[in-house]
VEXZALO-422980 format. One record per residue (C-alpha): residue number from 1; y, z, x. Coordinates in nm, 4 decimals, padded with zeros to 6 digits. Example, Ala and Ser with C-alpha at 12.3 -4.5 7.8 and 13.67 -1.06 7.14 Angstrom:
BEGIN
[1 [-00.4500 00.7800 01.2300]]
[2 [-00.1060 00.7140 01.3670]]
END
This chain:
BEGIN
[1 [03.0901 13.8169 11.7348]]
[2 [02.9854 14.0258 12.0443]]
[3 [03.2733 14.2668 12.1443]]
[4 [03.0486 14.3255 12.4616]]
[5 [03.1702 13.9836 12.6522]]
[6 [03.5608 14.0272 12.5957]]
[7 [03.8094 14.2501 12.7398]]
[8 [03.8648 14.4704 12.4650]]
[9 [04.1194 14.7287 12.3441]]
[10 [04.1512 15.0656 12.1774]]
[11 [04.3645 15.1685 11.9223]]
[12 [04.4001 15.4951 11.7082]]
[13 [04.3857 15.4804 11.3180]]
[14 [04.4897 15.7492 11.1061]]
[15 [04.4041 15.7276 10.7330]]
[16 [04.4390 15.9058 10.4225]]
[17 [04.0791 16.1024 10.3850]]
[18 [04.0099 15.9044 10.0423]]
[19 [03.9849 15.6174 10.2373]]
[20 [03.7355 15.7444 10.4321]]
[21 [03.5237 15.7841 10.1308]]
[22 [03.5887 15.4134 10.0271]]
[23 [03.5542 15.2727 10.3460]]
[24 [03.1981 15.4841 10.3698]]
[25 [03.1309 15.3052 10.0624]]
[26 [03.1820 14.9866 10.1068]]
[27 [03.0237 14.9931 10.4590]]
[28 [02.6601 15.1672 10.3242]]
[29 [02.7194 14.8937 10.0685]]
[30 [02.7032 14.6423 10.3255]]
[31 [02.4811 14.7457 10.5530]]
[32 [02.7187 14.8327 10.8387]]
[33 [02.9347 15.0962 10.9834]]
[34 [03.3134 15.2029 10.9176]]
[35 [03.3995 15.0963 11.2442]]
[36 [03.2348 14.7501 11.1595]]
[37 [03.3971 14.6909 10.8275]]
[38 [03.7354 14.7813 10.9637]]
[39 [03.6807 14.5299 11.2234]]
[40 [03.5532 14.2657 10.9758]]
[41 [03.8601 14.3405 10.7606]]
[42 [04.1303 14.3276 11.0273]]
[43 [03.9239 13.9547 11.1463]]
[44 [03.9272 13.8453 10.7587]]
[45 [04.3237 13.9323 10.6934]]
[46 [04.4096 13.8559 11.0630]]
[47 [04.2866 13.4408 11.0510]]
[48 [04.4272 13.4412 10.6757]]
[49 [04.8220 13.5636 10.7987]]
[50 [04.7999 13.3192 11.0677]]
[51 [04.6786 13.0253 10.8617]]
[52 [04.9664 13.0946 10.6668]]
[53 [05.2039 13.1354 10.9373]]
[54 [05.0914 12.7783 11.0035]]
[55 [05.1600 12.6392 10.7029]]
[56 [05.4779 12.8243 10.7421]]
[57 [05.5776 12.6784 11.0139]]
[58 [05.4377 12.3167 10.8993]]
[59 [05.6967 12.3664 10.6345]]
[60 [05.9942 12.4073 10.8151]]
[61 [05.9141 12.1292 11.0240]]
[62 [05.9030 11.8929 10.7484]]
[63 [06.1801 12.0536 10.5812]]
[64 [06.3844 11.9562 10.9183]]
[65 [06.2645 11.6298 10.9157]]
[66 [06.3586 11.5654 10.5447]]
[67 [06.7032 11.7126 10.6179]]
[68 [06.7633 11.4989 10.9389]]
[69 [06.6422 11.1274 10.7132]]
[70 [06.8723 11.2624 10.4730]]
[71 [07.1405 11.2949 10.7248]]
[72 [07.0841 10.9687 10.8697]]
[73 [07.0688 10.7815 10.5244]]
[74 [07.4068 10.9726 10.4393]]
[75 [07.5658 10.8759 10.7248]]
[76 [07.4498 10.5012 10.6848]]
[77 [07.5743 10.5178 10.3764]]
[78 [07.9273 10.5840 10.4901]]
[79 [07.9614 10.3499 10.7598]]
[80 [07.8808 10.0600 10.5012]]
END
């Protein structure tokens, strides 16, 4: 992903120092910089909350659905 070709914003991060240290870990580990891993990390845990915010809302929708056939079939019911 090339942050060069999109409009892009800055924001300020303040961390505990220890996780400095960890994050300067894992990055030599990987071959990349803090900045990098950070950004890899938000991507990773940002697509993962809104695939489950889908399947959230997937949910409710068939919950709604289920609730409204029941409705209906209750209501038949009653008028037989």
């Amino acid at each position: 992903m090339s942050f060069h070709t999109k409009e892009i914003a800055q924001i300020r991060l303040l961390i505990p120092k220890e996780m400095v240290r960890e994050l300067d870990t894992i990055a030599s580990s990987r071959d990349m910089t803090r900045l990098g891993l950070i950004r890899f990390l938000l991507r990773h845990q940002i697509d993962s909350e809104l695939s489950q915010l889908e399947n959230y809302l997937q949910d409710i929708t068939r919950r709604k659905r289920t609730h409204q056939r029941l409705q209906e079939h209750l209501s038949d019911k009653e008028r037989w």
